[in-house]
N, CA, C and O atoms as a GROMACS GRO file, in nm:
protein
  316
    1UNK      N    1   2.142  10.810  13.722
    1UNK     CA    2   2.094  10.871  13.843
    1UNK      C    3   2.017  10.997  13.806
    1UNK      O    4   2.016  11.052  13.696
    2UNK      N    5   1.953  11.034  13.915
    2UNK     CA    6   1.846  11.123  13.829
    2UNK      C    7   1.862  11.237  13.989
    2UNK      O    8   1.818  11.244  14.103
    3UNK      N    9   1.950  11.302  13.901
    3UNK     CA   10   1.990  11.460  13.975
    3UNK      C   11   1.864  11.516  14.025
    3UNK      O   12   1.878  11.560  14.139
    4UNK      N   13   1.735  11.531  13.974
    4UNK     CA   14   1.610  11.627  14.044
    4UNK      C   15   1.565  11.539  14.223
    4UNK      O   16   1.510  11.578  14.326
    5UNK      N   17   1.629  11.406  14.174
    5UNK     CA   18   1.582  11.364  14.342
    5UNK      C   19   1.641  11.356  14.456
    5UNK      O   20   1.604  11.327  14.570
    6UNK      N   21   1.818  11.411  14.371
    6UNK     CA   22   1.910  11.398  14.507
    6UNK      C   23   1.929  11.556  14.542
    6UNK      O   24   1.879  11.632  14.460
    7UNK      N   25   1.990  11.611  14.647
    7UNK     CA   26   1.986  11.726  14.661
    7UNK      C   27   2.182  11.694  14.720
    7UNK      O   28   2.237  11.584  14.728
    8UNK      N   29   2.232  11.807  14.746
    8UNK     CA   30   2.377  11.839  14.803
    8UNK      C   31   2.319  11.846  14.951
    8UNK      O   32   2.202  11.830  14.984
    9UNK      N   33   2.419  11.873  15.027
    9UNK     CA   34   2.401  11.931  15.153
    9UNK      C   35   2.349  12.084  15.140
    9UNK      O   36   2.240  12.131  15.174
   10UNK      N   37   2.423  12.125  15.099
   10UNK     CA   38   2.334  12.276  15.105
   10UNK      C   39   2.206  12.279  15.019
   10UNK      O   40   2.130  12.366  15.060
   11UNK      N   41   2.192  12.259  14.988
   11UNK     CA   42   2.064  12.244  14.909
   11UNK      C   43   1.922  12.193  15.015
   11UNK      O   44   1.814  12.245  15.043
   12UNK      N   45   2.006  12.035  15.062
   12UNK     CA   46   1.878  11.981  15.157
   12UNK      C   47   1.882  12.050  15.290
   12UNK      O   48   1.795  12.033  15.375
   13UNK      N   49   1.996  12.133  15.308
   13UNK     CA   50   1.979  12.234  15.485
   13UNK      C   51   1.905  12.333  15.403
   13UNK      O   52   1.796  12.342  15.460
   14UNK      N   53   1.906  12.393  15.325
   14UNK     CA   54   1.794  12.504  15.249
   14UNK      C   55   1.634  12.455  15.266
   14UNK      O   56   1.540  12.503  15.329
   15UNK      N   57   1.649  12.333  15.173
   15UNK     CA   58   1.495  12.325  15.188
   15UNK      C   59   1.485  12.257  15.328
   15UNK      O   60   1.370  12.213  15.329
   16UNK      N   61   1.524  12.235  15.408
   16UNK     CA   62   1.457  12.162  15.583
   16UNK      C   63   1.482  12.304  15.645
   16UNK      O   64   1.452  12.297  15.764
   17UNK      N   65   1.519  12.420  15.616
   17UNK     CA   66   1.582  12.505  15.690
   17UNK      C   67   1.702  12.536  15.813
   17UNK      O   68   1.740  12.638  15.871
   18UNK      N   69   1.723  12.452  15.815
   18UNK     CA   70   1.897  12.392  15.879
   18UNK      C   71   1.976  12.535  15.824
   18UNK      O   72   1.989  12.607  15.726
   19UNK      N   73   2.012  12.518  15.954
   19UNK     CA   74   2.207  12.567  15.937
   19UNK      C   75   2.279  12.431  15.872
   19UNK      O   76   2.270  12.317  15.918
   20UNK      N   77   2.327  12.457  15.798
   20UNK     CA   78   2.420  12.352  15.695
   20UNK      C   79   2.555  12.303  15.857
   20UNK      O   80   2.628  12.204  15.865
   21UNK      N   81   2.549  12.342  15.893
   21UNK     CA   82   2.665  12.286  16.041
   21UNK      C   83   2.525  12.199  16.126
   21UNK      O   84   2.550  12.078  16.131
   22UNK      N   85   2.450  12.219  16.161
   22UNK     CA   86   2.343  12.106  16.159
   22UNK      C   87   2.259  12.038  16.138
   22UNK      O   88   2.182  11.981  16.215
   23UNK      N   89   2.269  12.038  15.990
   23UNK     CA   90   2.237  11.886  15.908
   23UNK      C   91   2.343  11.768  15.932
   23UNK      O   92   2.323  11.647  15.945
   24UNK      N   93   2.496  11.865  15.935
   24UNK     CA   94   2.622  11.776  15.906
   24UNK      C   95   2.612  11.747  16.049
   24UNK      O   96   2.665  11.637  16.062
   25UNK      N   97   2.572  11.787  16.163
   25UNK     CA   98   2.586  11.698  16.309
   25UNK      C   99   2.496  11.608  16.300
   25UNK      O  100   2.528  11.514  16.374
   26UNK      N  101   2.352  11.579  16.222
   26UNK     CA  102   2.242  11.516  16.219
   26UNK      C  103   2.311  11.395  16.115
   26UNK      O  104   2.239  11.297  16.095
   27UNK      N  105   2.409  11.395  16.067
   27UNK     CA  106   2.472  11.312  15.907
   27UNK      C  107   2.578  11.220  16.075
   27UNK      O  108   2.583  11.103  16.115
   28UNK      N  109   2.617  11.299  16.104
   28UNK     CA  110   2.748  11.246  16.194
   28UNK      C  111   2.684  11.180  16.299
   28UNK      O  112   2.756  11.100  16.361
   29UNK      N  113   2.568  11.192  16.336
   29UNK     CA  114   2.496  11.065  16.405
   29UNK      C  115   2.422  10.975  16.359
   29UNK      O  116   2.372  10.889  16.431
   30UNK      N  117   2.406  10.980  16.242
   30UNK     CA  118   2.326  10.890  16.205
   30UNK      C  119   2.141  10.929  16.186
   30UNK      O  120   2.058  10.840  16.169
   31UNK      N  121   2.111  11.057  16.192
   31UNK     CA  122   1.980  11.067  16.241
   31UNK      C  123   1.920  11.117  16.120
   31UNK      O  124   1.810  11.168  16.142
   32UNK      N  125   1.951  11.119  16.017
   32UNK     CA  126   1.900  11.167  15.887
   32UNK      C  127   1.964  11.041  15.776
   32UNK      O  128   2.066  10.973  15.777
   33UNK      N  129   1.839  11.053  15.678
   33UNK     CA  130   1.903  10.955  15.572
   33UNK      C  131   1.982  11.017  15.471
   33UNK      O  132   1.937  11.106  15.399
   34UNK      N  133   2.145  10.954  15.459
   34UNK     CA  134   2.203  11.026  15.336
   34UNK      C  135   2.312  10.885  15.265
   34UNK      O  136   2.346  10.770  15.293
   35UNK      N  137   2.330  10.966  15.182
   35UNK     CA  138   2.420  10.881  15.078
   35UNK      C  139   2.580  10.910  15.056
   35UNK      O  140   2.613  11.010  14.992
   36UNK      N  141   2.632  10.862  15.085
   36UNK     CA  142   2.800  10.913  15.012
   36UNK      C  143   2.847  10.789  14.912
   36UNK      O  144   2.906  10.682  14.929
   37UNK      N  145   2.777  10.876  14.775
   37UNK     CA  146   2.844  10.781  14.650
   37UNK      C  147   3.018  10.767  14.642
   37UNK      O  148   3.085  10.681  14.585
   38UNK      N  149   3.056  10.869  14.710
   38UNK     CA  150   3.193  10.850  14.649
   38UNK      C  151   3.312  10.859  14.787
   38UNK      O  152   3.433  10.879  14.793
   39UNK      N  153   3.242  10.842  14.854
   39UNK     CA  154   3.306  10.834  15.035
   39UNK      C  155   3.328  10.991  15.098
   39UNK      O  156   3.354  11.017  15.216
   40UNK      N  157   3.310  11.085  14.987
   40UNK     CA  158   3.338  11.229  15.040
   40UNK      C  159   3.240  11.329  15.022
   40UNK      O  160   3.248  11.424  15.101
   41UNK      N  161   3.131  11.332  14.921
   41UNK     CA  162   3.070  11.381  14.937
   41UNK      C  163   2.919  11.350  14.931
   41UNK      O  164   2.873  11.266  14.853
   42UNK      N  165   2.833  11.434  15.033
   42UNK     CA  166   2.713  11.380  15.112
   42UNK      C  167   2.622  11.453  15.009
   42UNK      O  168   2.630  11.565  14.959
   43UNK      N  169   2.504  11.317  14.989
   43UNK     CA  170   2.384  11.376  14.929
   43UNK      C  171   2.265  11.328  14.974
   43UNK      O  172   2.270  11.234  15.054
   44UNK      N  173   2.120  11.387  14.931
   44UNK     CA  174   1.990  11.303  15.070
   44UNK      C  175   1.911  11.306  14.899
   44UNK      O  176   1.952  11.353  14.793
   45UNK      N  177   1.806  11.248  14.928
   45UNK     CA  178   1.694  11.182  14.852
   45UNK      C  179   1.595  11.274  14.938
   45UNK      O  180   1.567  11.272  15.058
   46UNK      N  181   1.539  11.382  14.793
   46UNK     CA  182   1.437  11.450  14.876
   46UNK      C  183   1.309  11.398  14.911
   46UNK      O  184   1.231  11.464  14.979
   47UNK      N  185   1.280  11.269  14.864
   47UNK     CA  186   1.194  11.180  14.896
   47UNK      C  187   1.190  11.127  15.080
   47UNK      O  188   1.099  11.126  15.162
   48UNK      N  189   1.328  11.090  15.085
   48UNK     CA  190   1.371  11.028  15.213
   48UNK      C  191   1.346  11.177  15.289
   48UNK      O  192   1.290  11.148  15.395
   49UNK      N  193   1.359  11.287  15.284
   49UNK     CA  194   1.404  11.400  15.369
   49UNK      C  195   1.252  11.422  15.398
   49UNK      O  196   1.208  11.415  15.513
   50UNK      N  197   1.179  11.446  15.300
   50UNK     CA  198   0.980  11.420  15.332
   50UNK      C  199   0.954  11.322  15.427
   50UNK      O  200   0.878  11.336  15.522
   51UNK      N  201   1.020  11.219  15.400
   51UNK     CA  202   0.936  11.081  15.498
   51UNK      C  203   0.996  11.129  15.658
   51UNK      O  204   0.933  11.134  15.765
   52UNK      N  205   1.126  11.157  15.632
   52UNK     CA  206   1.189  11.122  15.793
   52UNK      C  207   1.105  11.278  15.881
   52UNK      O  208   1.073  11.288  15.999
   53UNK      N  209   1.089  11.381  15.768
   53UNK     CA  210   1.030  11.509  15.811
   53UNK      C  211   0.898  11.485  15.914
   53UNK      O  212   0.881  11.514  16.033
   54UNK      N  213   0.790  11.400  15.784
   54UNK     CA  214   0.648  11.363  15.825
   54UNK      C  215   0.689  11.231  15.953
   54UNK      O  216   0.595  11.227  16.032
   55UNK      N  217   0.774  11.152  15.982
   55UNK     CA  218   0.783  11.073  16.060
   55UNK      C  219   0.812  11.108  16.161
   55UNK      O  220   0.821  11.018  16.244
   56UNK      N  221   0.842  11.262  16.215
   56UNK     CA  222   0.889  11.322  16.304
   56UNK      C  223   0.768  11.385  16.377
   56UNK      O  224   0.812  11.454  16.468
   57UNK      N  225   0.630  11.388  16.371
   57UNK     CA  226   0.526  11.469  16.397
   57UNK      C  227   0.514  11.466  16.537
   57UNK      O  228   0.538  11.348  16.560
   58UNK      N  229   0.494  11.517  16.639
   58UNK     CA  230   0.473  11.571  16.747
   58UNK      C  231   0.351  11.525  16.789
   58UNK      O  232   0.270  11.586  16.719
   59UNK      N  233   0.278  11.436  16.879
   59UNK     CA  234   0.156  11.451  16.866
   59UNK      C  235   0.079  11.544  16.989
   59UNK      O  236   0.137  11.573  17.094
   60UNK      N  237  -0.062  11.585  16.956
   60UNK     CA  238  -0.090  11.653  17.076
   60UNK      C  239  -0.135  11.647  17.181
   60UNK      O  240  -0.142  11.528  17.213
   61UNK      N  241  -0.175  11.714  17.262
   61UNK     CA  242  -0.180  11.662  17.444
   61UNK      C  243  -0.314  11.606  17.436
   61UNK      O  244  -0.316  11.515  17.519
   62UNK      N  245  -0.444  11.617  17.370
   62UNK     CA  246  -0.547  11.546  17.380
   62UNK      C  247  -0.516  11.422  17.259
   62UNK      O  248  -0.606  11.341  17.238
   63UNK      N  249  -0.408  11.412  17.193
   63UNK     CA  250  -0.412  11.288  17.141
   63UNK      C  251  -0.316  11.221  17.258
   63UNK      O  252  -0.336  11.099  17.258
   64UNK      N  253  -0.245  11.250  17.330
   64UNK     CA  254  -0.184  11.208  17.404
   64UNK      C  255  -0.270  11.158  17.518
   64UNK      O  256  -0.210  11.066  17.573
   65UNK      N  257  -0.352  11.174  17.559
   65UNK     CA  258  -0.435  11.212  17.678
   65UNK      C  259  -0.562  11.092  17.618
   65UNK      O  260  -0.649  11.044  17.690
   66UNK      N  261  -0.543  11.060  17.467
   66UNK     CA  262  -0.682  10.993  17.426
   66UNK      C  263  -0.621  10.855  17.428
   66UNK      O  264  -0.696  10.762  17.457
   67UNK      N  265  -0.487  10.830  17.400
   67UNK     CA  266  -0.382  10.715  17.393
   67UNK      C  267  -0.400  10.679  17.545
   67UNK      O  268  -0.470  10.582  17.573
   68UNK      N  269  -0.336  10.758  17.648
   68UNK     CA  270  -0.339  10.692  17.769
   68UNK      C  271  -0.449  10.633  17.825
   68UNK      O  272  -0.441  10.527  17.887
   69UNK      N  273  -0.603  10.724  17.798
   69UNK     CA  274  -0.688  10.641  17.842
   69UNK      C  275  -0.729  10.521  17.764
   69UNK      O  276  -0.795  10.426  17.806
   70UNK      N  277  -0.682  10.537  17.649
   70UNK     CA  278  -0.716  10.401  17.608
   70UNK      C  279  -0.678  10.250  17.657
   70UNK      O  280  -0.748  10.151  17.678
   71UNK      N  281  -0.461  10.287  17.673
   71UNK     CA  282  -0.416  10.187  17.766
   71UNK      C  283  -0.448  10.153  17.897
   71UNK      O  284  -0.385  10.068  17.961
   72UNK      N  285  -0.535  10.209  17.935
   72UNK     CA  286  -0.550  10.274  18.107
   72UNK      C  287  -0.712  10.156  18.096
   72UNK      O  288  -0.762  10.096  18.191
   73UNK      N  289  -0.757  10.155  17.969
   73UNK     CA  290  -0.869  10.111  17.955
   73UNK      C  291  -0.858   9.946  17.899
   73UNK      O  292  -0.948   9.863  17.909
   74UNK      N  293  -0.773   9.933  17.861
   74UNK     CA  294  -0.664   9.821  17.792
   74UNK      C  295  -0.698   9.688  17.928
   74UNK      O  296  -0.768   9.587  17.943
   75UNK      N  297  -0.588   9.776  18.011
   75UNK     CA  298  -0.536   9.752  18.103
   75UNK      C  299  -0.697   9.689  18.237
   75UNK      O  300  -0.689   9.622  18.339
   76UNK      N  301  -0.769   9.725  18.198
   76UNK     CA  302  -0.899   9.698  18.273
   76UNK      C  303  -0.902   9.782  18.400
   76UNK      O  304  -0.934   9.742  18.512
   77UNK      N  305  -0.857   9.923  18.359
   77UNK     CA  306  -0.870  10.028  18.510
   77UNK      C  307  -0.958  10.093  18.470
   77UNK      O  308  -1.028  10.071  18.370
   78UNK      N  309  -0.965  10.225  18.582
   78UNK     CA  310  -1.100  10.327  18.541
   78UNK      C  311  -1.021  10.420  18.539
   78UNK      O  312  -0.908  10.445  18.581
   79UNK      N  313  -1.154  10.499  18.443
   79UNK     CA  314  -1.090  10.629  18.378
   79UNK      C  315  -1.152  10.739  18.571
   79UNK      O  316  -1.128  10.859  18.584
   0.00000   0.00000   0.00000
C-alpha cells in the first residue's frame, strides 16, 4: 500500500478544511469515499477526495438559465 495516497482522518479534514467532527458525520452517512482496512480505523484516497471535491461544483445562474432554455427549447416552446 502506498501511504502518500491514503490520508487519516485528520489529515483529509485538514486538507478539505473540515472540522474533523464533520468529515466523521459525512463518513456516517455515507457521503464521502473512505476505507476501513481494519474495521476501526478510517482512511480516504486523496485521489477519491479530488474527484468527489470537483464533482461537487455548483453551477451558475446563467449556466443555469442557459440549461433551462435549452430544455424549454427541447421541449418545442418559446423562449
Amino acid at each position: 500500500m502506498d501511504n502518500n495516497n491514503f490520508l487519516t482522518a485528520r489529515e483529509a479534514a485538514d486538507y478539505l478544511g473540515f472540522a474533523l467532527s464533520y468529515l466523521y458525520k459525512l463518513t456516517s452517512t455515507h457521503k464521502v469515499p473512505f476505507y476501513t482496512p481494519t474495521g476501526k480505523h478510517i482512511l480516504f484516497k486523496r485521489s477519491e477526495l479530488e474527484e468527489w471535491v470537483n464533482n461537487s461544483r455548483v453551477a451558475t445562474n446563467d449556466e443555469l438559465v442557459a440549461k433551462a432554455q435549452t430544455n424549454i427549447m427541447k421541449k418545442g416552446g418559446k423562449l
